[in-house]
C-alpha positions as CSV (number, residue, x, y, z in Angstrom):
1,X,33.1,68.9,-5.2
2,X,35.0,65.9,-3.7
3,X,39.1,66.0,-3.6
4,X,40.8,63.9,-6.2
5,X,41.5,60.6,-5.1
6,X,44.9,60.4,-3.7
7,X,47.8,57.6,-4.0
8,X,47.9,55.1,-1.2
9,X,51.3,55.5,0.6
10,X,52.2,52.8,3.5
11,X,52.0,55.5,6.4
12,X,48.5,55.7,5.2
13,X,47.6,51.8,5.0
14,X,49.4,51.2,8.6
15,X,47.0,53.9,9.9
16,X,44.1,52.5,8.4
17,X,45.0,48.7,9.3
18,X,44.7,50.4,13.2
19,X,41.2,52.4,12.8
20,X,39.2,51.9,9.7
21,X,36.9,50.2,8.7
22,X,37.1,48.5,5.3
23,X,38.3,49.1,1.7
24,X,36.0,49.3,-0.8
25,X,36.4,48.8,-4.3
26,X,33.4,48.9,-6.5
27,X,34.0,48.9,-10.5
28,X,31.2,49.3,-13.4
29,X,30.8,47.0,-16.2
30,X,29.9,47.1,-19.9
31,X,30.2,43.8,-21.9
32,X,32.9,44.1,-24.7
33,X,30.6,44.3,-26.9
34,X,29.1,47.4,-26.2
35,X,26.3,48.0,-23.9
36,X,23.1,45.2,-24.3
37,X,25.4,42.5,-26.1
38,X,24.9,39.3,-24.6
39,X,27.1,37.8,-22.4
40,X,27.3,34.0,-20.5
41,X,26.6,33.9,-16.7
42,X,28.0,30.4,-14.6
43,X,25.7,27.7,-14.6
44,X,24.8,25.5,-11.6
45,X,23.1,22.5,-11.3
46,X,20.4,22.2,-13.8
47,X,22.0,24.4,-16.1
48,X,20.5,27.4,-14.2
49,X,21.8,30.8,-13.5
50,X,22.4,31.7,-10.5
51,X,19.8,34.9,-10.0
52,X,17.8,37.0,-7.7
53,X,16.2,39.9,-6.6
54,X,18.7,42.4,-5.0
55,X,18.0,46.3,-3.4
56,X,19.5,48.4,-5.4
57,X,20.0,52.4,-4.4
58,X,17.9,54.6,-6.3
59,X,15.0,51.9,-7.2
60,X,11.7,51.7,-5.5
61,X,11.5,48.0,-5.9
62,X,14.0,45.0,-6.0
63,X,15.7,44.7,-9.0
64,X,16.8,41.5,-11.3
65,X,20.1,40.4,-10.9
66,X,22.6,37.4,-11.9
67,X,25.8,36.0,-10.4
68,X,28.6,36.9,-13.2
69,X,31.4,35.7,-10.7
70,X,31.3,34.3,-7.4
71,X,33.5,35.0,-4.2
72,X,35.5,32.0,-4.4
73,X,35.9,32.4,-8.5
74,X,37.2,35.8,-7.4
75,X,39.3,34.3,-4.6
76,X,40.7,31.8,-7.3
77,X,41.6,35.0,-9.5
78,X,43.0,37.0,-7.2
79,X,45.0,34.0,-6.5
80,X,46.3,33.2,-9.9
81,X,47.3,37.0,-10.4
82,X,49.6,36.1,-7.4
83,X,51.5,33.4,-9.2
84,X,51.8,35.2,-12.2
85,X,53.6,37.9,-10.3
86,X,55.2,35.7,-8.4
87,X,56.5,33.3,-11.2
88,X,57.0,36.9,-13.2
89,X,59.5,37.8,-9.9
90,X,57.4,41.0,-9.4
91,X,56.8,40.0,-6.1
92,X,58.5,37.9,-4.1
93,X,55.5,35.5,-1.3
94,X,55.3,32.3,0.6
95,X,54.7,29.4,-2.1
96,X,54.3,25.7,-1.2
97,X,54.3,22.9,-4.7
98,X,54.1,19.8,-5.2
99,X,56.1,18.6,-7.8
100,X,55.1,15.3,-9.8
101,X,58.0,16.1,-12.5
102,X,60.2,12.7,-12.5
103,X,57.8,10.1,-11.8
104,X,57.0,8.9,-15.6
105,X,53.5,10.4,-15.9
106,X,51.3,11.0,-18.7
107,X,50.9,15.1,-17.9
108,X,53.5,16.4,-15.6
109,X,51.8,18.4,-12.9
110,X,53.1,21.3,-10.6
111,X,51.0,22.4,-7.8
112,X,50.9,25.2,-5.6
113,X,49.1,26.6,-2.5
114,X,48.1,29.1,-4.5
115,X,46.3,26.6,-6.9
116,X,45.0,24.1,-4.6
117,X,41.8,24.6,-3.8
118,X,42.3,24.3,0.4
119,X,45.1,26.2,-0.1
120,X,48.3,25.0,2.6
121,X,45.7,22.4,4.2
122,X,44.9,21.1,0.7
123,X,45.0,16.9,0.4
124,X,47.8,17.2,-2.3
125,X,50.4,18.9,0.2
126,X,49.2,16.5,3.0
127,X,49.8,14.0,0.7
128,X,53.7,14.7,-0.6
129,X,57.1,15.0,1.3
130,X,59.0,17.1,2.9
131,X,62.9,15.3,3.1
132,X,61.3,12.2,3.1
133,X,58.7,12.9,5.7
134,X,54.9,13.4,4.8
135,X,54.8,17.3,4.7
136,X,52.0,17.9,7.9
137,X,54.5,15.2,10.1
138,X,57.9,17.5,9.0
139,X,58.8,20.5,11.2
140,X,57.2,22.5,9.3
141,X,54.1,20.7,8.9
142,X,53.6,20.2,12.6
143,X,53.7,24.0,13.6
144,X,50.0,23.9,11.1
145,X,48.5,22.1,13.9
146,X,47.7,24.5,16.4
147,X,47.7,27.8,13.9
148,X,44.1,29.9,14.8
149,X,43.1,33.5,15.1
150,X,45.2,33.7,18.0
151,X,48.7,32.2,17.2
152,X,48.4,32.8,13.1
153,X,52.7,33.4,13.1
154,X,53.1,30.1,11.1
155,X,50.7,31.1,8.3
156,X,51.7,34.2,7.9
157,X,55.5,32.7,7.3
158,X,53.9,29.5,5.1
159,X,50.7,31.0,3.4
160,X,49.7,34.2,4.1
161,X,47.2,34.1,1.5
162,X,45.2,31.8,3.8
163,X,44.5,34.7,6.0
164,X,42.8,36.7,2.9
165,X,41.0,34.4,1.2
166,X,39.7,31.5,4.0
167,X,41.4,28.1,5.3
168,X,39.5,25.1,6.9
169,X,42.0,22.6,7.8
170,X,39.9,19.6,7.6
171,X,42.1,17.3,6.1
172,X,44.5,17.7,8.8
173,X,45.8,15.7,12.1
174,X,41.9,17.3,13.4
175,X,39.6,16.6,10.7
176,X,36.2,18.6,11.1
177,X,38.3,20.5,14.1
178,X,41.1,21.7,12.3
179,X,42.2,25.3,12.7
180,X,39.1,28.0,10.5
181,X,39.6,31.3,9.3
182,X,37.4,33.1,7.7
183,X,38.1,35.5,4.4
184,X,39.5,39.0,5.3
185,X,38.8,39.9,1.6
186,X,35.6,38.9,-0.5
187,X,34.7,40.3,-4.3
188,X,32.2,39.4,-6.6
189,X,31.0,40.4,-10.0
190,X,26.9,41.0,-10.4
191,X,25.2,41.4,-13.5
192,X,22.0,44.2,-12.4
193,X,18.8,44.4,-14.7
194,X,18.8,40.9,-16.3
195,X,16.7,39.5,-18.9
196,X,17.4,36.3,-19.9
197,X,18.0,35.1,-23.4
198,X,18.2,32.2,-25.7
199,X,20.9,30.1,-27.9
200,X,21.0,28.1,-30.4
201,X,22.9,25.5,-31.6
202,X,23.2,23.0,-34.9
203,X,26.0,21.1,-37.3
204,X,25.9,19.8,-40.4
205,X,28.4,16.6,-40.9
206,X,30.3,17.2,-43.6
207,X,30.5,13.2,-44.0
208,X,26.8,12.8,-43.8
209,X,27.5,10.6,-41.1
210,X,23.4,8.8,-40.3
211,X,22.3,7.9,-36.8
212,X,21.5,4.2,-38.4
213,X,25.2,3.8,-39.3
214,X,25.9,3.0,-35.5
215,X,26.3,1.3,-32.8
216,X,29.7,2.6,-31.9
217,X,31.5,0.6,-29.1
218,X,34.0,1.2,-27.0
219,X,37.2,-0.3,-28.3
220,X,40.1,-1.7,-25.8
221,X,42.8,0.6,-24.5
222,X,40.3,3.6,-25.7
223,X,39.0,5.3,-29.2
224,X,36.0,3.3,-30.5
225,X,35.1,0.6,-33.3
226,X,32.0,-0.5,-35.3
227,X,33.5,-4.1,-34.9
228,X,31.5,-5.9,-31.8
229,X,33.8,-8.4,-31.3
230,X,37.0,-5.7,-30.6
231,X,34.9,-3.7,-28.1
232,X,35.5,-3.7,-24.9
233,X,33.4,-6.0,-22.4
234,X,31.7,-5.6,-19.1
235,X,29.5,-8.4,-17.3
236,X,26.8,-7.1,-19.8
237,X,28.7,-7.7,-22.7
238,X,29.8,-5.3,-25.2
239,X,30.2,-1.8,-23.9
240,X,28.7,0.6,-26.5
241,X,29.7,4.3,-27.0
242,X,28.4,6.5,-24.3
243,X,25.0,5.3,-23.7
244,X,23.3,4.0,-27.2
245,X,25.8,3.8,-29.1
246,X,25.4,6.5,-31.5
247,X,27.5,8.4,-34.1
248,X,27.2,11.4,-32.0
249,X,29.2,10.4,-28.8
250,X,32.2,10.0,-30.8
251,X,31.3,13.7,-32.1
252,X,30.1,12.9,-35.5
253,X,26.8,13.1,-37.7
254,X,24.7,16.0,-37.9
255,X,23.6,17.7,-34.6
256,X,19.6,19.1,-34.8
257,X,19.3,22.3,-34.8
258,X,18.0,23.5,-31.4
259,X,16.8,26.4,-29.3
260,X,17.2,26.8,-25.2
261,X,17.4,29.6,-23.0
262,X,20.8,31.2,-22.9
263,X,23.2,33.8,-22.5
264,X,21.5,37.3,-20.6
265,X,21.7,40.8,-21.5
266,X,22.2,43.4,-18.4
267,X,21.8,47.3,-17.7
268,X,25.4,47.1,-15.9
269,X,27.7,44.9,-14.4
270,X,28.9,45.6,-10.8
271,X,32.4,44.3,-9.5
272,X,32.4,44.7,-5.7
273,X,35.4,44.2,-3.5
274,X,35.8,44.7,0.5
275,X,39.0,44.2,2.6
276,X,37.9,43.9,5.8
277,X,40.1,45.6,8.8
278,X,38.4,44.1,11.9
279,X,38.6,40.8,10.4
280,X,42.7,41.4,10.2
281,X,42.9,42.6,13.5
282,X,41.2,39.7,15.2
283,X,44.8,37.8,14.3
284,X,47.6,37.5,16.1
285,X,51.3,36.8,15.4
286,X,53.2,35.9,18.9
287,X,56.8,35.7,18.8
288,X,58.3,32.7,20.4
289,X,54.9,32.1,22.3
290,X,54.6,35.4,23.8
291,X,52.5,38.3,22.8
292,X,53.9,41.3,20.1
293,X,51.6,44.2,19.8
294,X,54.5,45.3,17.1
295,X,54.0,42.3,14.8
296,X,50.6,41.7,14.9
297,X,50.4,45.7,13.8
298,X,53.2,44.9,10.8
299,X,51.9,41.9,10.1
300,X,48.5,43.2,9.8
301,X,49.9,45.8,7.4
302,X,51.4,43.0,5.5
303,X,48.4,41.1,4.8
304,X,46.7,44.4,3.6
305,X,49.3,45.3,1.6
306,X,48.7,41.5,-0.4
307,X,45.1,42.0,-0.8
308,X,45.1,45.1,-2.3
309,X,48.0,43.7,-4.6
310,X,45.8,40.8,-5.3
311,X,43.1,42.9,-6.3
312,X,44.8,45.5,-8.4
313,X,46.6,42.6,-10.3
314,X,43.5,41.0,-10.5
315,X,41.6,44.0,-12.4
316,X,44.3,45.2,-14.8
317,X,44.5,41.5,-16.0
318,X,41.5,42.4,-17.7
319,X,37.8,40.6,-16.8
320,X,37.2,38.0,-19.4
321,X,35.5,35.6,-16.9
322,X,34.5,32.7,-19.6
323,X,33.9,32.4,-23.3
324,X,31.1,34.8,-24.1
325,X,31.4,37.1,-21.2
326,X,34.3,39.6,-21.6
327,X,33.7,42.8,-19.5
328,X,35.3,46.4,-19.7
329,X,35.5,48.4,-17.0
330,X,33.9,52.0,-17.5
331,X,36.1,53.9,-15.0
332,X,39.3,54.3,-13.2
333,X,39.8,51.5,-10.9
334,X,39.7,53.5,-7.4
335,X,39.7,52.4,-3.4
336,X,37.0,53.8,-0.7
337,X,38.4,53.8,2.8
338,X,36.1,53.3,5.4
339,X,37.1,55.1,8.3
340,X,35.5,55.7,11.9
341,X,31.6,55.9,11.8
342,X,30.1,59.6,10.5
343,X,33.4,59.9,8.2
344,X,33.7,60.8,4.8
345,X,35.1,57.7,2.5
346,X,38.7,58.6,1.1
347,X,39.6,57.8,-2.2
348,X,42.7,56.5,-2.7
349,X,44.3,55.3,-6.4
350,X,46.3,52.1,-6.7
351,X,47.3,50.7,-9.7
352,X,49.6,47.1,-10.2
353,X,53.3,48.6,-10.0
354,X,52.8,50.5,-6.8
355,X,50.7,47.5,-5.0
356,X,54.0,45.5,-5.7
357,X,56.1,47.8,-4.5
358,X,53.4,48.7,-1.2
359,X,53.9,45.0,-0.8
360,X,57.2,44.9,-0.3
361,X,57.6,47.7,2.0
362,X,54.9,46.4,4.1
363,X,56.7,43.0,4.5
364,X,60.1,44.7,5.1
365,X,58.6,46.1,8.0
366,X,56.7,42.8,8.9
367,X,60.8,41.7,9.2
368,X,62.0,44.3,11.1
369,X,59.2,43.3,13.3
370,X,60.9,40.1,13.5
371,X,58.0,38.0,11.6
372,X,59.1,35.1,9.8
373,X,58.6,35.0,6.0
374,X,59.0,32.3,3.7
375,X,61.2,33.9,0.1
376,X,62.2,30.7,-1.4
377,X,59.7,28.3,-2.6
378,X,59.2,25.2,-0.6
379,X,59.3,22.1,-3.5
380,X,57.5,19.1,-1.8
381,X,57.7,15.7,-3.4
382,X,54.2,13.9,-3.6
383,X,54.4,10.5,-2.2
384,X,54.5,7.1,-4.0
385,X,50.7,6.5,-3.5
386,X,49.8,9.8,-4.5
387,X,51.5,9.5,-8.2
388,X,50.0,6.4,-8.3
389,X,46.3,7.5,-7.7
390,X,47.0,10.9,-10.1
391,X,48.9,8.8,-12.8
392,X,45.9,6.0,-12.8
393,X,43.8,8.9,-13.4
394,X,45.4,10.4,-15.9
395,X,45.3,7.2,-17.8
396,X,41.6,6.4,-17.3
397,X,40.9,9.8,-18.3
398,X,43.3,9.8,-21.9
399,X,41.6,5.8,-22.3
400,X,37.8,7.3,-21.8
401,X,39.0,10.1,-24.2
402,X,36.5,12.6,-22.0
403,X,33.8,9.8,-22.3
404,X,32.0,7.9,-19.0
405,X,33.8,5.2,-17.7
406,X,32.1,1.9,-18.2
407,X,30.5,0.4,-15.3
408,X,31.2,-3.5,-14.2
C-alpha cells in the first residue's frame, strides 16, 4: 500500500528544483451533470472539434479522444488565477499595465502582462510609455533586449511568468530574432472515449416578424432602417443589413428549426499538468554580468514555487471551461514528483493557501540571493497613436453593433 501523499514544504521543492525530474499533476473529470451528460468541446476552423486517436494504458487499441482545453487556454488560466490573487493581495508578483483610463474612450481598458497575449513582449506594452519614453527604449525596456536562457535576470525581475508559460519576442528591437523561451509548464484538459452528438436550434418571433418584410439597411452612425434613402452608402449604393438584407441580421423573425452535429459525451475527462525541472535549470540568472550558482538555484525555486501556485489556483477556481462544459473533479487534487530514473513517484498535497505562502518563501530566498524582484506594479501609459487606433476601434465596433463592416 502506497504512503499518503505528503505536504510539499520548500526544503523539499529546492531539492527537487536540483534532481528531479518533473511534477505531475493529472486530475479526473465528470461533467456536472453527472457522468454521460453532454458537454461543448472548442471549435476550430470549420466548426470542427479538435479530435484524435490517442494510446491510452490499459486499451489494446487507440482510443477516441477530443481537445476539452488546450495548452495555451490552460496557460491563459493559470494566468488569470494570477491576477486574481494578485489583484486579491494574496500574492504579491511582477505586473506590467497599460493604462488607457484618461484618454476619453468609449470602454476604458487596463492591460496587463498577465493578460496580453505575448505576455512582457506583447505590441500593447511596446506600444505605451514609460516617463514619456516608449517602454522597450526606457531603462527598463532596453535590459529585454538581450534576455535568453542564459542571462534570464531581467525577466525573472519584470515577468517571471514568461519563464513558465513561453515568450517569443518578435515584436521587439529583433523581430523574428528576438530572445525564445520555451514553456517550463504545459496542461491540458482531454475528453477520452468520445462520441459525438447533435444540437438543435429554433425561435419563434413573438412579433411574427416575415422574411418579405425586409430589406434592412444599414443606417448612418449604426442600428438599421427600412428607409433606403437614410441607409448608409458605399460606391455600390445602399449598404444593406449584413449580406441580404434580411430581418434576421438584425436578430428578428423566426429562426428554422435546425439540426447539426454538436456537443460530445465522454467516458472521462483527463486534466494533465507537467512542470518541467530540466527546462528550469537550463536558465540562468547572472548578477551584474557574472555567474551565481546561488541565484540561478533560488531563482529556480522561485519559478517552481509560481507554477505550482498557478496551478493550484487554477484547479480550485473550479473548471467551467465554456457554456455547456462544466467539469468536477472526482478526486483530491495531488502532485507526482518525478525523481531520478528507477524511482518511485512521491505524492505530495498542495492546495491554494499553502502555494501562496510556498511562493513567498521561495522569493524571499530568491532576495537573499540577491535577485531583483519587481513588488509594485509598473503603470505604463499607452502612447497617443495607440489610443487612437484602440479608440477608432472601439467606435467602429459600437457603430457595426457586432455586424461586418461595409466594404468601399
Amino acid at each position: 500500500m502506497s504512503e499518503e501523499p505528503k505536504p510539499l514544504t520548500l526544503e523539499d521543492l529546492q531539492v527537487a528544483v536540483k534532481t528531479a525530474a518533473a511534477f505531475r499533476c493529472v486530475t479526473e473529470y465528470q461533467p456536472a451533470g453527472g457522468a454521460g451528460d453532454k458537454i461543448f468541446p472548442p471549435t476550430y476552423e470549420g466548426g470542427k472539434y479538435a479530435t484524435e486517436k490517442r494510446r491510452m494504458p490499459g486499451e489494446e487499441t487507440p482510443v477516441d479522444c477530443v481537445l476539452l482545453d488546450s495548452v495555451q487556454s490552460q496557460a491563459n488560466r493559470m494566468e488569470a488565477a494570477l491576477l486574481d490573487a494578485w489583484e486579491r493581495k494574496q500574492i504579491r508578483l511582477p505586473v506590467v499595465t497599460v493604462d488607457f483610463a484618461g484618454n476619453e474612450m468609449p470602454k476604458v481598458l487596463r492591460i496587463t502582462s498577465l493578460e496580453a497575449p505575448h505576455r512582457i513582449a506583447d505590441a500593447l506594452l511596446r506600444d505605451s510609455l514609460l516617463d514619456g519614453r516608449p517602454f522597450r527604449k526606457s531603462d527598463l525596456g532596453k535590459r529585454l533586449d538581450d534576455v535568453d536562457n542564459r542571462n534570464a535576470t531581467a525577466l525573472f525581475e519584470l515577468c517571471p511568468t514568461s519563464l513558465i508559460f513561453g515568450l517569443w519576442d518578435s515584436t521587439g528591437p529583433k523581430g523574428g530574432l528576438g530572445a525564445k523561451f520555451q514553456r517550463a509548464m504545459v496542461s491540458e484538459i482531454v475528453g477520452i472515449g468520445v462520441t459525438t452528438g447533435v444540437k438543435t436550434s429554433s425561435r419563434i418571433d413573438p412579433a411574427q416578424i416575415m422574411l418579405k418584410a425586409g430589406p434592412l439597411f444599414q443606417l448612418k452612425g449604426g442600428g438599421w432602417t427600412l428607409n433606403e434613402s437614410l441607409a448608409a452608402k458605399d460606391k455600390k449604393g445602399s449598404i444593406k443589413l449584413g449580406k441580404d438584407g434580411k430581418p434576421s441580421e438584425a436578430n428578428h423573425g423566426n429562426v428554422t428549426p435546425s439540426i447539426v452535429d454538436g456537443g460530445v459525451t465522454i467516458d472521462k475527462a483527463l486534466q494533465t499538468t507537467v512542470i518541467s525541472f530540466p527546462a528550469l535549470r537550463r536558465l540562468r540568472f547572472p548578477l551584474n554580468g557574472k555567474y551565481a550558482p546561488a541565484a540561478d538555484d533560488a531563482a529556480q525555486t522561485a519559478l517552481a514555487a509560481l507554477a505550482l501556485c498557478a496551478a493550484t489556483l487554477t484547479r480550485e477556481q473550479g473548471c467551467d471551461l465554456r457554456s455547456r462544459c462544466q467539469l468536477v473533479a472526482i478526486s483530491r487534487y495531488e502532485w507526482e514528483l518525478l525523481g531520478r530514473p528507477g524511482e518511485e513517484p512521491k505524492r505530495v498535497i498542495l492546495n491554494g493557501e499553502d502555494s501562496t505562502k510556498l511562493l513567498a518563501a521561495a522569493v524571499e530566498e530568491a532576495k537573499k540571493a540577491k535577485l531583483p524582484w519587481m513588488a509594485e506594479e509598473l503603470v505604463l501609459k499607452p502612447s497617443p497613436e495607440l489610443v487612437a487606433l484602440v479608440k477608432k476601434s472601439q467606435e467602429l465596433s459600437a457603430a457595426n453593433s457586432g455586424a461586418e463592416e461595409g466594404g468601399e
